[in-house]
Each structure stands twice: as C-alpha cells, then as structure tokens.
C-alpha positions as CSV (number, residue, x, y, z in Angstrom):
1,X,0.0,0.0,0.0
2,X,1.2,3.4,-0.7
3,X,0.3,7.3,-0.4
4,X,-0.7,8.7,-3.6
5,X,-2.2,12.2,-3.8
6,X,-3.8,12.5,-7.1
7,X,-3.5,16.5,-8.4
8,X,-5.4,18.1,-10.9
9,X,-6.7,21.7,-12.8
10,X,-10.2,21.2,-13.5
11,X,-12.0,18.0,-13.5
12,X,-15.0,18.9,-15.1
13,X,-16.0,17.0,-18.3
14,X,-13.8,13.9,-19.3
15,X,-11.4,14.4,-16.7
16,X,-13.9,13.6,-13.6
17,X,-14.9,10.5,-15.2
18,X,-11.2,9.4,-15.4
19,X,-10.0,10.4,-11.9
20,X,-13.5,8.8,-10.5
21,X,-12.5,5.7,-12.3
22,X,-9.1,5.2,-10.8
23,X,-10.2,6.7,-7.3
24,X,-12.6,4.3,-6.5
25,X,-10.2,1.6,-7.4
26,X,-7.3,2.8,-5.9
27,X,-9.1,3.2,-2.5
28,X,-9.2,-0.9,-2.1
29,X,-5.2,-0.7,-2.4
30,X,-3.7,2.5,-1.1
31,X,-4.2,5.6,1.1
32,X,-5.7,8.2,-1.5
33,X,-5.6,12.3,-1.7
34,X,-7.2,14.4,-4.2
35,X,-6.2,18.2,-5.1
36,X,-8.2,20.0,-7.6
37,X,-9.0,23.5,-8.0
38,X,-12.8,25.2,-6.8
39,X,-13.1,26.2,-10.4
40,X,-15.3,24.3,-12.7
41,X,-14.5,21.1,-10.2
42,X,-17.6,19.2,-8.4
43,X,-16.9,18.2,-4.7
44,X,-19.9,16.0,-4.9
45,X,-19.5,14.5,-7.7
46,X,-15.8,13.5,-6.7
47,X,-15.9,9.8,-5.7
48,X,-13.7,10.1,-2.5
49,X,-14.3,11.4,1.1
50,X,-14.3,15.0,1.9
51,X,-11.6,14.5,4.5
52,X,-9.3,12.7,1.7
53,X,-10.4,15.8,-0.9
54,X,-8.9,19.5,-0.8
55,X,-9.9,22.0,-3.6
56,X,-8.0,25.2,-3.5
57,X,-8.7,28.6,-4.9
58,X,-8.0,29.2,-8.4
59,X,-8.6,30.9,-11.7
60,X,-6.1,30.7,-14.8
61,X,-3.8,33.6,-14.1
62,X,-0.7,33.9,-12.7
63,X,-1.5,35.0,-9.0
64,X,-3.6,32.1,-8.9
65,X,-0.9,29.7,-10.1
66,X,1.7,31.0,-7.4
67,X,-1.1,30.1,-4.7
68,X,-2.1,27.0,-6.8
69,X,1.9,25.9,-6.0
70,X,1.5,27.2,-2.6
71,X,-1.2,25.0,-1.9
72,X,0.1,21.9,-3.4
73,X,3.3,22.7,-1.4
74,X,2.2,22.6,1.8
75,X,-0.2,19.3,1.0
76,X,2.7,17.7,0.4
77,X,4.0,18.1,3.3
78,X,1.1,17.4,5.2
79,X,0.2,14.2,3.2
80,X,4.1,13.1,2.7
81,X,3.1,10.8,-0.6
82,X,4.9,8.1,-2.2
83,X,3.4,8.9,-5.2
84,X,2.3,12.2,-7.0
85,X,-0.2,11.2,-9.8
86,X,-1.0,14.5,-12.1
87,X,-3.4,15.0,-14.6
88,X,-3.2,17.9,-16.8
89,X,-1.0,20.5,-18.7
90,X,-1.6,23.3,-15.8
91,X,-1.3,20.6,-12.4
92,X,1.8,18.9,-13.9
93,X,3.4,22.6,-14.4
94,X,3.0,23.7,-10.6
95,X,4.1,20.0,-9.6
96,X,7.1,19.8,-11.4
97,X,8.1,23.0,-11.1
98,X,8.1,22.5,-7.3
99,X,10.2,19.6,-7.3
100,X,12.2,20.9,-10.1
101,X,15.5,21.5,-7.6
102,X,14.5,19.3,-4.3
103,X,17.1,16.1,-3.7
104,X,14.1,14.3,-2.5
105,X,10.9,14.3,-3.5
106,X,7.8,11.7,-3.9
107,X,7.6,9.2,-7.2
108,X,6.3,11.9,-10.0
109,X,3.3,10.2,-12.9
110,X,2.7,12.8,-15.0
111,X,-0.2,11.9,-17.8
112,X,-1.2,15.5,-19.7
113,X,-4.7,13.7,-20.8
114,X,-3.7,15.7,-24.0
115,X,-0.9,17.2,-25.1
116,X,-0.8,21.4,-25.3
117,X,1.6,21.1,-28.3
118,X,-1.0,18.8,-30.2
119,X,-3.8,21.7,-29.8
120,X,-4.9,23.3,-33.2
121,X,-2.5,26.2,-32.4
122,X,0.5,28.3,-34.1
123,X,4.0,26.4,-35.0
124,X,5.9,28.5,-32.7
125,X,3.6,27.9,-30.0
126,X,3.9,23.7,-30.0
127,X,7.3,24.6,-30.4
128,X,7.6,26.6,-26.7
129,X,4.9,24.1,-25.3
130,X,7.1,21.1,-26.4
131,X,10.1,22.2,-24.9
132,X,8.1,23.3,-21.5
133,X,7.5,19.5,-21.3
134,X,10.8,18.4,-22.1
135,X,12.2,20.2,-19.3
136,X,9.4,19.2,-16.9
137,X,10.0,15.9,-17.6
138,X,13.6,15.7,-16.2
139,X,11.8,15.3,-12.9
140,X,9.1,13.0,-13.9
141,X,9.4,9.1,-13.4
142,X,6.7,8.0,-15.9
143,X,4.8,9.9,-18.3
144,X,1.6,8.1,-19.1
145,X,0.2,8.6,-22.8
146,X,-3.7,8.5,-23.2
147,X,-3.3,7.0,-26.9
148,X,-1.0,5.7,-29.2
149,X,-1.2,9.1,-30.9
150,X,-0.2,10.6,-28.5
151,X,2.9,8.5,-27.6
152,X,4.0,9.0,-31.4
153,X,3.4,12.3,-31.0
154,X,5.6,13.3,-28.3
155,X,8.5,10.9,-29.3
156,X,8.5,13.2,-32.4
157,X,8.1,16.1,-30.0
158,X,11.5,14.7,-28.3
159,X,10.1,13.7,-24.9
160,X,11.8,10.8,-23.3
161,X,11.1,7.1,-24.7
162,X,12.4,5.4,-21.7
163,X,10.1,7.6,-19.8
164,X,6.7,7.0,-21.8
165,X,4.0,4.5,-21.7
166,X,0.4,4.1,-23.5
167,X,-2.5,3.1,-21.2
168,X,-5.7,3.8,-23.0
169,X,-8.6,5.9,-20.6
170,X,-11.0,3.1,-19.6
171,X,-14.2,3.5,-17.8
172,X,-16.7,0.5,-15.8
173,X,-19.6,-1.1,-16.8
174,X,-22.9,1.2,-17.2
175,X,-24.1,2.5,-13.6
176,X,-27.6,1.5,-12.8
177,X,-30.4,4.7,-13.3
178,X,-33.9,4.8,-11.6
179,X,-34.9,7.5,-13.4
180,X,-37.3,7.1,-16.5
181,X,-35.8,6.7,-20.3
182,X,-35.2,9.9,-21.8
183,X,-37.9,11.0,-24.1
184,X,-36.6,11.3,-28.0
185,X,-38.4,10.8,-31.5
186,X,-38.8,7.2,-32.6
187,X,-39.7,8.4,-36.1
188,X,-36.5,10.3,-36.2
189,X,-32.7,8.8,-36.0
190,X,-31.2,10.7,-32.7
191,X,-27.9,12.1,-32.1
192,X,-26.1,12.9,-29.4
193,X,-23.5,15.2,-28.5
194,X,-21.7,15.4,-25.2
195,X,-18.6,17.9,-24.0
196,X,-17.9,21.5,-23.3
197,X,-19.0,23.6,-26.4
198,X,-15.6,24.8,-27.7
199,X,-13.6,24.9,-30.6
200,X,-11.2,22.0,-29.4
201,X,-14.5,19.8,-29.8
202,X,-15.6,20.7,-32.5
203,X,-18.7,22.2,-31.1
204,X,-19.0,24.9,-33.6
205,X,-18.9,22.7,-37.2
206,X,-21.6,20.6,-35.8
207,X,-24.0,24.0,-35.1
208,X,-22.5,24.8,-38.8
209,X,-23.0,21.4,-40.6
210,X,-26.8,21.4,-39.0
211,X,-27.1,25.0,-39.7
212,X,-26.3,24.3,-43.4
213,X,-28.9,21.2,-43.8
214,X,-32.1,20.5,-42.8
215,X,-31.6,16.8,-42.2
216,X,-35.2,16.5,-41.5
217,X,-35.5,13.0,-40.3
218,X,-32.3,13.7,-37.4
219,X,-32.8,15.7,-34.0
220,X,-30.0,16.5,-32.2
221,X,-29.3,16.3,-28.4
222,X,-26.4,18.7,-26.8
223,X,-25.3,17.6,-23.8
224,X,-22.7,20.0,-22.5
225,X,-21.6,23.6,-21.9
226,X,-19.2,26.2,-21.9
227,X,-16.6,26.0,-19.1
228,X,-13.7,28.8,-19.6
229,X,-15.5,31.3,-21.4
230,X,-18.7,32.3,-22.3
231,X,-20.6,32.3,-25.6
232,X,-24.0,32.7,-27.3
233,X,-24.7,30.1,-30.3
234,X,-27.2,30.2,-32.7
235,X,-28.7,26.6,-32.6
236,X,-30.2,25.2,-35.4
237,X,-34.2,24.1,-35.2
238,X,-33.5,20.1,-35.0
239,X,-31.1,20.5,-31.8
240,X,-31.9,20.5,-28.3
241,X,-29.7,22.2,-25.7
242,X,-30.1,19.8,-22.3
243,X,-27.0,21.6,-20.4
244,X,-24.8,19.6,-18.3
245,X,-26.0,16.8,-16.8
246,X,-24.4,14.7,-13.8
247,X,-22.1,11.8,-14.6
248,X,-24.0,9.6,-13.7
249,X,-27.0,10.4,-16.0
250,X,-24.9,10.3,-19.1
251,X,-25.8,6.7,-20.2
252,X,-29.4,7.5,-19.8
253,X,-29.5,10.2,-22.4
254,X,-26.9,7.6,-24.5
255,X,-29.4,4.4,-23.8
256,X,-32.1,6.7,-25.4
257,X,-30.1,8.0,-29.1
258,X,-29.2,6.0,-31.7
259,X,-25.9,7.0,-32.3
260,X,-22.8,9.5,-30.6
261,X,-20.9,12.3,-32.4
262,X,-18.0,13.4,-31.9
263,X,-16.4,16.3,-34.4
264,X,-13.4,17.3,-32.3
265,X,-10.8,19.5,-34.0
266,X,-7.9,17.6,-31.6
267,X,-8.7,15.0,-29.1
268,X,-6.1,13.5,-26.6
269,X,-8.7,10.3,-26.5
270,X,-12.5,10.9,-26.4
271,X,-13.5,9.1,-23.3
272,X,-17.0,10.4,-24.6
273,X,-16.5,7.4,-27.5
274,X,-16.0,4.7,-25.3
275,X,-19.3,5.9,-23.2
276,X,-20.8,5.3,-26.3
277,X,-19.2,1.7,-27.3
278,X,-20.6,0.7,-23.5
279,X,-23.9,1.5,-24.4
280,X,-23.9,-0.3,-27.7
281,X,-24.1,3.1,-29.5
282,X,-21.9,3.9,-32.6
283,X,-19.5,6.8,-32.9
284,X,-19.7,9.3,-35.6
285,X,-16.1,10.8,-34.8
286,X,-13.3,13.4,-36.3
287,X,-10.1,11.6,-37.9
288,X,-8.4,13.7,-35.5
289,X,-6.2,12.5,-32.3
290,X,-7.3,9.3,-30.8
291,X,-10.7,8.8,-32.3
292,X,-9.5,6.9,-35.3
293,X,-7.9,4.2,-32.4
294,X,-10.9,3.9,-31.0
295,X,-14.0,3.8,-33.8
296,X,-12.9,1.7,-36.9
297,X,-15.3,3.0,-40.1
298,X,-18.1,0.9,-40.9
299,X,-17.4,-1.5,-37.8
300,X,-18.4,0.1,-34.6
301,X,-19.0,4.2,-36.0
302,X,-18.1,6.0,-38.7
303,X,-14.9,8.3,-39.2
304,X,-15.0,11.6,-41.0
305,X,-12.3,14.1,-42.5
306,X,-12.5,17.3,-40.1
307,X,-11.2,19.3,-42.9
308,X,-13.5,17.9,-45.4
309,X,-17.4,19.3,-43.5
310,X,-19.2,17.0,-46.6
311,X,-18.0,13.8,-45.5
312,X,-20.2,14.2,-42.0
313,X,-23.0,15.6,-44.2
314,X,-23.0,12.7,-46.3
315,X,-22.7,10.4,-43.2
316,X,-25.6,11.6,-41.2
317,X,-27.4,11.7,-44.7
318,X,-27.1,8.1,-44.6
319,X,-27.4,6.5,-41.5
320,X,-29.9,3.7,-40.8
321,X,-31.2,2.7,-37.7
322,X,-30.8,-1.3,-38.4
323,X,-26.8,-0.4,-39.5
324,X,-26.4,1.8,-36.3
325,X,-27.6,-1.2,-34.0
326,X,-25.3,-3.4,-35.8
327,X,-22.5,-1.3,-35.2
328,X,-23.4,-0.7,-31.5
329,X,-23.5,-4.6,-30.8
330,X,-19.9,-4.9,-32.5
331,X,-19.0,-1.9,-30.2
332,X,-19.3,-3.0,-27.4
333,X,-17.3,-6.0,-27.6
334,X,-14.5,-3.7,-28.6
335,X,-15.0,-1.8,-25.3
336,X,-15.1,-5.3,-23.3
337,X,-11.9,-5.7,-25.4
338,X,-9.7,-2.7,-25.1
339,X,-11.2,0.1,-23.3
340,X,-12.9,-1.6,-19.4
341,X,-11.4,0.6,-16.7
342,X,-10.2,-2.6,-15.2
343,X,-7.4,-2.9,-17.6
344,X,-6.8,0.6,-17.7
345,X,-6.3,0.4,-13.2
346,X,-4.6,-3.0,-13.6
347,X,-2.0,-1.0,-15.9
348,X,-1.5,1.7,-14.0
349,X,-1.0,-0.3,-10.7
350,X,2.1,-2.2,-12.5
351,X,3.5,1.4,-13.1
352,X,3.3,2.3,-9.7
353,X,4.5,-0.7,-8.3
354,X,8.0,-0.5,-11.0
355,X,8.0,3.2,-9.9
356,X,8.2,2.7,-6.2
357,X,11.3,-0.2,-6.7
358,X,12.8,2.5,-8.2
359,X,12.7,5.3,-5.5
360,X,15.5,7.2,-5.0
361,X,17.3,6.0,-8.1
362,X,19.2,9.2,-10.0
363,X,17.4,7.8,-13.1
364,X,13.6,7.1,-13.5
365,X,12.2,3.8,-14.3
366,X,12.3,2.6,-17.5
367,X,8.7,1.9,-18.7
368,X,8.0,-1.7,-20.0
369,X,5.0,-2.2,-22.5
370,X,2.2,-2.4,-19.6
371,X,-0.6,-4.9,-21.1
C-alpha cells in the first residue's frame, strides 16, 4: 500500500470520469488524496471522502498559479506521498516546477490527458509548449500517454522514450439509473453530443453542418456547456440544448439515441466514444487524435475528415437505424476488449508498483509495454 495524492486543474467533463475511475479503485489498495481546484471542479461528484479531498482557490492567471503551488506545497508536506499522480498541462506545471530542484521528492506520474503542443495552435507555439515539457519531464518518473497518438506524437516532440508508456482511458460497466428513459423521436434517428462547447470539440462545425442542412428525419441532443469562457450560439431548429447533466445520468441520455458524435478538432482520446461503445451506441467521430484508435469505419461508428465538413454531411445523410444497432452490438465488444477501466487500473498499478522499486534511483524507471 502506498500514499498517492492525485493532483489536478479542473475536473469537469472527461477528466472527472477518469479520476472517479481510478479513485474508486485505488481506494481498495492504497491511502488516496485528491487536489483539484474550486473552479469548474464538483466536490460532490468526486468519488472520494471529503476529509481525503482538498480544492484550492483558483482561476487561470498567474496570482492564482503562485497560490495553486502554494497549496500543493504545503499538501505535500502534510500528506508526505509516495506517489504524486498529475493530470493535466496546468497541475503537472505547478508540480514539477516544485520539485524541479529538491534532492528528495515523492515518485512523479505525470499523464497530460492531451498534449498542449497537439492543440490546433500556431508552429511557434507547439514549439515553446514542447520544450516546457521536455524540461518538466527531467523530474518526472513515468509519463503516461492517453493514446498511441499521442505517444508517437511526443517521441517526435522529443520527450523521453524510456520515460513514456500508453494506457488507454477506460471506464466500468454502465451505472444503474432509476430515473425514466429519456424522451426522443422514434420516427426520427437521434444524435447525441456530449462535452464542453468549444472549438477544441468541434462544437461549432456541428452548429455549422446542422445549420447548413435540414436533415429532417435527425434531431440532435447537446449535452454540455461552456466552461472557460462564455458564448451565445445560434442553434439550429432540430437541436436541443439539455446543459450539463451529472455523470452519472450520461448513459441514460446515450441508452435513449441512436448514435454518438464526436467532431473534435484535436482530441487527446475521447472518453465520450467509449461511453458510447458501453452502451452499444456507434460513434460518428473526427479523424483527428485518438478517435481513429478507437472507432474503426463501418465497424463500430463512422470516421470523417475534419477538414473535409461534406463527409459528415454525407454520413448523417445516410445512416440507418438497423446499420447503427449493428455497429453498436460490435462496439461493445471492442469496449469489453480494449477500453474496461479494469485494464486501464490494472496497468496503472504495474506502473506504480515498477516506480516505487525504483525510489531514490538518480534515473527514473524505465517503462516496459504495460498490457
């Protein structure tokens, strides 16, 4: 058994479903923190005790990030962790940073669930965000890719081989619901989407693509919001705004649709896909990041060119209810395959356990191929 404090930004969206994932089943093996910031991050929807959780103050600017560091600082001290699990670009900034010139320190996972220098951004930018992580990474043990994208992607990037490691997100079986089936068209073939409206998501081509075509026998169902900043859309007649929704409630509003889109401009995996592949839904999905790993065209979803809007017009032209069922059922034997959080946990475990042999070593454990 060992200390871990889990750190993060925000864990709203994807993110809560991951760290959710892993806490419940790290708290059968080892003595588990949580640190995430008040903004945009649900205490109650957080599955581990209040006295194990602490959420500091926060907003993305740079007085906020010096009492972000201040914060984590002094929690670990209080907590004394073997291991320091981060999630994100922002939380594996202030960790690293910290520990960037301490002798001693705890055993340092970093995993950026998405790489800042694979954002839809300018050259010189990746450039500077690239080498941020290079740096960082001098005091990270193991750095845990989301996708085999992103693994290629930051070898090419120059982050450390010996370093990195691919564990696919992976989430448990369907959670039990009470409530009543959600209420859609049977006449109609229903969509859903579900994420923050922004441009990393693709948000605003879907609004355009439905905007631009009537598709009369498709309604669409947004399930989502802004988080970071806010703006007004224009939604086309056949969509429905719902607004977040808890968690827990996702595969009720998935149970109910006949199919899952997902048009996002970059995507460090798409946890949102393999919801989908749980439920027996299909994917409609970008070619961009991870998606293509996850949804094979014509098998369990269909793939489109982001940079070519036609190919989803001609995809949600044709879709068939029979085809979309037959998809779903291959799904989810792919998710049973790949993508149950039980592999994903099993995976991670190994790291940590290779990690902590490795304490105190000037060089950090060379990652195996964990599967």
């Amino acid at each position: 058994m060992a200390i871990v404090l889990h750190i993060s930004e925000f864990t709203k969206g994807g993110i809560e479903t991951y760290l959710n994932e892993v806490l419940k089943y790290q708290a059968n093996n080892h003595e588990v923190y949580l640190m995430v910031s008040e903004q945009n991050s649900d205490q109650h929807a957080l599955h581990i005790s209040p006295d194990r959780l602490h959420l500091y103050p926060y907003k993305r600017n740079l007085k906020y990030f010096l009492k972000a560091m201040v914060s984590i600082q002094r929690m670990v001290k209080q907590v004394k962790p073997d291991i320091v699990h981060v999630h994100g670009t922002f939380a594996g900034l202030f960790v690293r940073t910290l520990f960037f010139l301490k002798r001693k320190r705890p055993v340092v996972i970093y995993c950026a669930h998405g790489w800042a220098f694979l954002m839809d951004t300018q050259s010189w930018k990746k450039k500077l965000f690239a080498g941020v992580e290079k740096v960082l990474a001098l005091r990270t043990d193991v750095i845990i890719n989301i996708s085999q994208h992103e693994y290629q992607m930051s070898m090419k990037y120059g982050l450390p081989a010996r370093k990195s490691v691919v564990v696919y997100n992976g989430v448990s079986d369907a959670p039990p619901s009470h409530l009543p089936a959600f209420p859609v068209k049977q006449d109609k073939i229903n969509l859903l989407y579900v994420g923050r409206f922004d441009r990393q998501k693709g948000f605003d081509l879907l609004l355009e693509v439905f905007h631009e075509n009537q598709f009369t026998d498709v309604k669409l169902y947004l399930v989502g919001d802004t988080v970071l900043k806010e703006f007004v859309y224009d939604y086309p007649s056949n969509a429905v705004k719902i607004g977040w929704v808890d968690n827990s409630e996702i595969d009720r509003y998935m149970k109910a649709c006949d199919a899952i889109i997902v048009p996002s401009r970059w995507e460090g995996f798409g946890i949102v896909a393999i919801e989908a592949l749980r439920n027996r839904k299909p994917v409609i999905a970008s070619n961009r990041g991870a998606l293509p790993e996850i949804i094979t065209h014509g098998v369990n979803g269909y793939i489109f060119d982001f940079d070519n809007k036609q190919e989803l017009v001609t995809i949600i032209q044709g879709l068939s209810k029979p085809q979309l069922e037959t998809m779903g059922a291959h799904g989810e034997k792919i998710f049973f395959e790949k993508f149950h959080s039980d592999k994903m946990n099993k995976q991670i475990e190994r790291l940590y356990a290779d990690a902590l042999k490795k304490q105190g070593d000037p060089y950090s454990v060379t990652v195996k191929k964990y599967v």
